[in-house]
DOZAGU-73257 format. One record per residue (C-alpha): residue in three letters; residue number from 1; z, y, x. Coordinates in Angstrom, 3 decimals. Example, Ala and Ser with C-alpha at 12.3 -4.5 7.8 and 13.67 -1.06 7.14 Angstrom:
+------+-----+----------+----------+----------+
| rest |  nr |       up |    north |     east |
+------+-----+----------+----------+----------+
|  ALA |   1 |    7.800 |   -4.500 |   12.300 |
|  SER |   2 |    7.140 |   -1.060 |   13.670 |
+------+-----+----------+----------+----------+
REM end
This chain:
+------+-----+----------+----------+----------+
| rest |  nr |       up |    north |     east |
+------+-----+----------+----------+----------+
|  UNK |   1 |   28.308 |   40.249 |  -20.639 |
|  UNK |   2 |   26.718 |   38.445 |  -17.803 |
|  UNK |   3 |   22.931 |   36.853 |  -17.810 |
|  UNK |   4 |   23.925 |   33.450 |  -18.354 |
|  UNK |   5 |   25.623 |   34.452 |  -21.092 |
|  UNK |   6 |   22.728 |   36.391 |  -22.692 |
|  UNK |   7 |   20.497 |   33.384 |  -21.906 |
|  UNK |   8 |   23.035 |   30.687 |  -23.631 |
|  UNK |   9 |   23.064 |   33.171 |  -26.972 |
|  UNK |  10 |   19.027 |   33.555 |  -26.749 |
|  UNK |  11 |   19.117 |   29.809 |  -26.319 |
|  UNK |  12 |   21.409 |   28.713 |  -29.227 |
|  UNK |  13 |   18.893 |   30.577 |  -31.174 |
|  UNK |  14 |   15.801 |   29.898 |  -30.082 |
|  UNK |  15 |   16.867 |   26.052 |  -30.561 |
|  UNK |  16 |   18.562 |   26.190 |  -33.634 |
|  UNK |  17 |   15.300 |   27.644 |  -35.207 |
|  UNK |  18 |   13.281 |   25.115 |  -33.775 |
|  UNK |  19 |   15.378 |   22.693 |  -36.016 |
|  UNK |  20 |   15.453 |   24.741 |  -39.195 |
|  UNK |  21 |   19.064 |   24.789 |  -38.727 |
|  UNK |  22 |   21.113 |   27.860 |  -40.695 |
|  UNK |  23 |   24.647 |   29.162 |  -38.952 |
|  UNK |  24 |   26.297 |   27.852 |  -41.356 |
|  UNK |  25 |   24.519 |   24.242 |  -41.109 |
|  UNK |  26 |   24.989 |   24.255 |  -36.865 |
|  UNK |  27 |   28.791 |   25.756 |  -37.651 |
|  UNK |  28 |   29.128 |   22.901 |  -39.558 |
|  UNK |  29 |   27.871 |   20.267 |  -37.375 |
|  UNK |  30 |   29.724 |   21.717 |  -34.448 |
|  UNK |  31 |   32.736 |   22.565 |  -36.061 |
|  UNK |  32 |   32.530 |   25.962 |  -34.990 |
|  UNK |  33 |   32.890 |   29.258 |  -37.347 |
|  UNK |  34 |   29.235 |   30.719 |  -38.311 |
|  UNK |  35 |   30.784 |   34.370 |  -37.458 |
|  UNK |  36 |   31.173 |   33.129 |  -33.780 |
|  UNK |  37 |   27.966 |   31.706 |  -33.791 |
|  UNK |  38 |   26.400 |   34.325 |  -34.738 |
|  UNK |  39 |   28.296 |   36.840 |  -32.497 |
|  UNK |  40 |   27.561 |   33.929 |  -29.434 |
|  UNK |  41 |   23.429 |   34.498 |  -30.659 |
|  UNK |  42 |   23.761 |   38.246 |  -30.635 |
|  UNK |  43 |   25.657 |   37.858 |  -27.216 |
|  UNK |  44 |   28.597 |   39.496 |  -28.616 |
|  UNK |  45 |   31.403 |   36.220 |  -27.805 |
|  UNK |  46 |   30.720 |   33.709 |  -24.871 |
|  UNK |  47 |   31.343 |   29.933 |  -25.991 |
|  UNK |  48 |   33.860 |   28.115 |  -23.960 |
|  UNK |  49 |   32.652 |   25.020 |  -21.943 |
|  UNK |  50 |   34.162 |   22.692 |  -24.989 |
|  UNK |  51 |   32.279 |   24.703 |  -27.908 |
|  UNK |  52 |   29.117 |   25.043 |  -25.761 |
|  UNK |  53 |   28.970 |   20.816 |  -25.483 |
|  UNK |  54 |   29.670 |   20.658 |  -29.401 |
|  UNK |  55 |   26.466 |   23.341 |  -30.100 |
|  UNK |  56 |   24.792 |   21.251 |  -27.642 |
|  UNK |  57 |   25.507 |   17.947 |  -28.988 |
|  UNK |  58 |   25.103 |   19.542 |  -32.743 |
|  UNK |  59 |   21.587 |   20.575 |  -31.562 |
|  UNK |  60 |   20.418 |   17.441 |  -29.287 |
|  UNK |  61 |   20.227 |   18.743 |  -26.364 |
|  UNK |  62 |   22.367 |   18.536 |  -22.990 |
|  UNK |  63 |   24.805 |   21.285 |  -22.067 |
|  UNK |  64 |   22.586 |   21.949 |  -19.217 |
|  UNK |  65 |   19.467 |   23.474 |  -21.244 |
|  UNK |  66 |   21.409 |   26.436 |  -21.669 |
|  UNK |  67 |   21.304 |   26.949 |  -17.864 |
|  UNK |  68 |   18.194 |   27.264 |  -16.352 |
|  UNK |  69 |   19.430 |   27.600 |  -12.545 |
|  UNK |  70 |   21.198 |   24.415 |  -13.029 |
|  UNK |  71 |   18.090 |   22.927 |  -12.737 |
|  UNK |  72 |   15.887 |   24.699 |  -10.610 |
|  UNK |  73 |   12.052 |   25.030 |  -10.318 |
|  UNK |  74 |   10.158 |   22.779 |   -7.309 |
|  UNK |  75 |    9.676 |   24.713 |   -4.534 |
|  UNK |  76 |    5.811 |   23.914 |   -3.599 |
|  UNK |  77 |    5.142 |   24.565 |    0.340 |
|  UNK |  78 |    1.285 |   24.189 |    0.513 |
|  UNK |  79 |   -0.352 |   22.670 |    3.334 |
|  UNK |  80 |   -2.228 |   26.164 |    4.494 |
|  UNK |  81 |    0.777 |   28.155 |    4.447 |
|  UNK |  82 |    3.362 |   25.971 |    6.351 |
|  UNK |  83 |    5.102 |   27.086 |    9.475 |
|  UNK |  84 |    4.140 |   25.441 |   12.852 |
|  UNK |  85 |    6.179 |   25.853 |   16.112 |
|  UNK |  86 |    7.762 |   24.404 |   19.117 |
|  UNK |  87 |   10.580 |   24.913 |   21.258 |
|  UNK |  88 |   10.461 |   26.235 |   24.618 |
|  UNK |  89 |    9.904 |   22.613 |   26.832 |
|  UNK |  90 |    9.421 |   20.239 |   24.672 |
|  UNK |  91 |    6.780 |   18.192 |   23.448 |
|  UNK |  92 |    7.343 |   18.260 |   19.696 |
|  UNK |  93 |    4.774 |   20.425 |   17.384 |
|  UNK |  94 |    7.060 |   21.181 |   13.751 |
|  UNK |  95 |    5.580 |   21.653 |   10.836 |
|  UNK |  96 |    7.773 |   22.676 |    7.817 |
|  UNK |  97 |    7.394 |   21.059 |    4.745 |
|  UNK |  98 |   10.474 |   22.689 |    3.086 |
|  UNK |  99 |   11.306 |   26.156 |    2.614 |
|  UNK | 100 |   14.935 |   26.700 |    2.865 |
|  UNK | 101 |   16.220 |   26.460 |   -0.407 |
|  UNK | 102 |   18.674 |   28.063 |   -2.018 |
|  UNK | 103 |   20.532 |   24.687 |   -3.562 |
|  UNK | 104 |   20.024 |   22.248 |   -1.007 |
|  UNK | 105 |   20.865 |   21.896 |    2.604 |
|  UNK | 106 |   17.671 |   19.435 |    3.332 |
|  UNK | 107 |   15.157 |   20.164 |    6.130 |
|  UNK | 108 |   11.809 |   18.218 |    5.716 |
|  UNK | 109 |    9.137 |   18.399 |    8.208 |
|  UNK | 110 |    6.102 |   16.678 |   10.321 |
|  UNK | 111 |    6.675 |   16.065 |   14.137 |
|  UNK | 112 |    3.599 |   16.000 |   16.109 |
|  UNK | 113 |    4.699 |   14.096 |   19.921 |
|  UNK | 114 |    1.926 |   15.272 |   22.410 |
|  UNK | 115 |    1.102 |   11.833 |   24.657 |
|  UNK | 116 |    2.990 |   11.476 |   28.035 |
|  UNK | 117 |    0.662 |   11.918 |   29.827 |
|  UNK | 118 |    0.212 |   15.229 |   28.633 |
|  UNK | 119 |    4.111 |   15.867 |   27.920 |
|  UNK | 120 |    6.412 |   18.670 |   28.566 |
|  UNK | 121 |    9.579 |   17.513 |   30.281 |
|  UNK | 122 |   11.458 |   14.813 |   27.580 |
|  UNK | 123 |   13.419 |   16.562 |   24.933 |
|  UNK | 124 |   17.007 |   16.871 |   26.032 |
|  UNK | 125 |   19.838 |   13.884 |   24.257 |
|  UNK | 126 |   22.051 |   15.713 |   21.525 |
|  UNK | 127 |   24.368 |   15.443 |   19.313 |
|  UNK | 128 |   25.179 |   17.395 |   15.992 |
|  UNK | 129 |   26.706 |   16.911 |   12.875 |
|  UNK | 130 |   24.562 |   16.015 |    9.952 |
|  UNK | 131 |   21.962 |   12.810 |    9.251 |
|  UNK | 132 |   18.395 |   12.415 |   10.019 |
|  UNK | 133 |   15.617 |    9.948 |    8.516 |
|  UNK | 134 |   12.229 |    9.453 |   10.692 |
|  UNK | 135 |    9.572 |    7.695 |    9.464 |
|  UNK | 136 |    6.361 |    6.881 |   11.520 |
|  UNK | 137 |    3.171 |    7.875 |   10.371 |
|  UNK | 138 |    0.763 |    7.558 |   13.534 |
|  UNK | 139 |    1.546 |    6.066 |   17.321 |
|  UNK | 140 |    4.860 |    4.865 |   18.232 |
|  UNK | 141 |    8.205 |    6.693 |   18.953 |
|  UNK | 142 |   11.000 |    5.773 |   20.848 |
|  UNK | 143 |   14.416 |    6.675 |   19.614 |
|  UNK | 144 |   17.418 |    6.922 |   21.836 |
|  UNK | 145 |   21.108 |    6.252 |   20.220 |
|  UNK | 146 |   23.237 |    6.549 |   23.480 |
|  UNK | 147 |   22.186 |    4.358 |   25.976 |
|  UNK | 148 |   19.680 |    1.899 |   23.685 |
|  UNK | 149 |   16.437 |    2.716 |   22.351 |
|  UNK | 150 |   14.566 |    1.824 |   19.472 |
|  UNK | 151 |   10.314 |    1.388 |   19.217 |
|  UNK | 152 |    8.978 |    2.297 |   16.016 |
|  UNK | 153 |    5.542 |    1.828 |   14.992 |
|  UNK | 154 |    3.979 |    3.043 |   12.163 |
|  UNK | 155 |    5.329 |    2.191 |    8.197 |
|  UNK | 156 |    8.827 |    1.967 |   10.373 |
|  UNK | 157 |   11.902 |    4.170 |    9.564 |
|  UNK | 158 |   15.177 |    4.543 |   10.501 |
|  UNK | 159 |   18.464 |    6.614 |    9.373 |
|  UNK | 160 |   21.536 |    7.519 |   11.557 |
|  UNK | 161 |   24.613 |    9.929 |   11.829 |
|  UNK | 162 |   23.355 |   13.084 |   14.244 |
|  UNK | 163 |   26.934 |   13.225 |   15.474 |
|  UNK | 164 |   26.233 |   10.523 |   18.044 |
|  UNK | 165 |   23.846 |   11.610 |   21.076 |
|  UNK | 166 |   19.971 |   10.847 |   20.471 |
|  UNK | 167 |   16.982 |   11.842 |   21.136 |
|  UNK | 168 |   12.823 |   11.224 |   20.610 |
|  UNK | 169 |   10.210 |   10.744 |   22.474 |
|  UNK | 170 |    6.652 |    9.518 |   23.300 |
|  UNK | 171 |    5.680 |    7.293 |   25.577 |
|  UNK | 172 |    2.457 |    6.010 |   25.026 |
|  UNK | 173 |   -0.821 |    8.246 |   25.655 |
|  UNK | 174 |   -1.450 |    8.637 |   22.047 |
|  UNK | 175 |   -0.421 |   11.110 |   19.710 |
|  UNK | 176 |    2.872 |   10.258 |   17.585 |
|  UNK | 177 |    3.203 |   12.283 |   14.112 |
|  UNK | 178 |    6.851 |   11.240 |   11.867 |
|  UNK | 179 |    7.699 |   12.481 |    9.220 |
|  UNK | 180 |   11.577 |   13.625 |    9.304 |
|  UNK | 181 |   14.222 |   14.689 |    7.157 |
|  UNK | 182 |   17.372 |   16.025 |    8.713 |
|  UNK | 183 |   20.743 |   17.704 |    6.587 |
|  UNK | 184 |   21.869 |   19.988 |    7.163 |
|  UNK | 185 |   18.915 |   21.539 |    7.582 |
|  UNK | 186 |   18.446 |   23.009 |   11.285 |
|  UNK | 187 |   15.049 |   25.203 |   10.020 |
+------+-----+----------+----------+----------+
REM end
């Protein structure tokens, strides 16, 4: 018998007592046997997906509160333990605000632009597949799509397929910091 099905059986249990419920009154309303229910709550049987909804709906809940990784815990990245970096040349500072989790395929992060006049050579144009969301916190950031460009100021945002070539950059002497979301996630 697997975990999830010693966590269903626990479950059915645990709820059923919660609502004063005898086998034989949750076999009833669920039209299953109370000798399978009870071998289901002593992990003995696994349910089928059909008899799991109908002890679900006999019990109020949804099918899904019987499996706890269906719906998984946040993941909290606190602000003193993110990772910061750069790549080799460029003038972008990253600081994670995702971890990489183990059900999604999102990166989330902060992107600090140094000014120009204190710039590393522009960040190269590229492609990828995926799609990115930027939106402008502090200064303002130019975004290349092929050959036009885009100034966005702070409260701005914009979304876009990666698959066409793009890139960022800052041109004024200020700081820029965006906040971006990108999937799949390149971190």
């Amino acid at each position: 018998m697997d975990t999830t099905t010693l966590i269903i059986g626990q479950k059915i249990k645990e709820l059923r007592a919660q609502r004063g419920l005898t086998l034989d009154e949750l076999a009833e309303r669920s039209g299953c046997t109370p000798g399978f229910l009870s071998q289901v709550e002593r992990n003995k049987a696994a349910p089928s997906i059909t008899t799991l909804y109908a002890v679900a709906e006999a019990l109020g809940v949804k099918i899904t509160k019987f499996f706890p990784d269906v719906i998984n815990p946040p993941k909290v990245m606190r602000h003193d333990h993110r990772d910061t970096f750069h790549f080799q040349g460029s003038a972008i500072v990253y600081s994670l605000l995702s971890t990489k989790f183990s059900y999604g395929a999102i990166g989330a992060f902060l992107m600090t632009f140094t000014p120009a006049n204190q710039a590393l050579p522009t960040d190269e144009t590229r492609a990828h597949m995926g799609e990115e969301l930027y939106y402008i916190l502090e200064g303002v950031l130019r975004l290349w799509i092929g050959d036009d460009f885009y100034d966005l100021y702070p409260g701005d945002s914009v979304y876009f397929k990666s698959n066409i070539r793009h890139r960022l950059e800052n041109r004024s002497n200020q700081i820029v910091v965006a906040l971006g979301l990108i999937t799949p996630s390149l971190f």
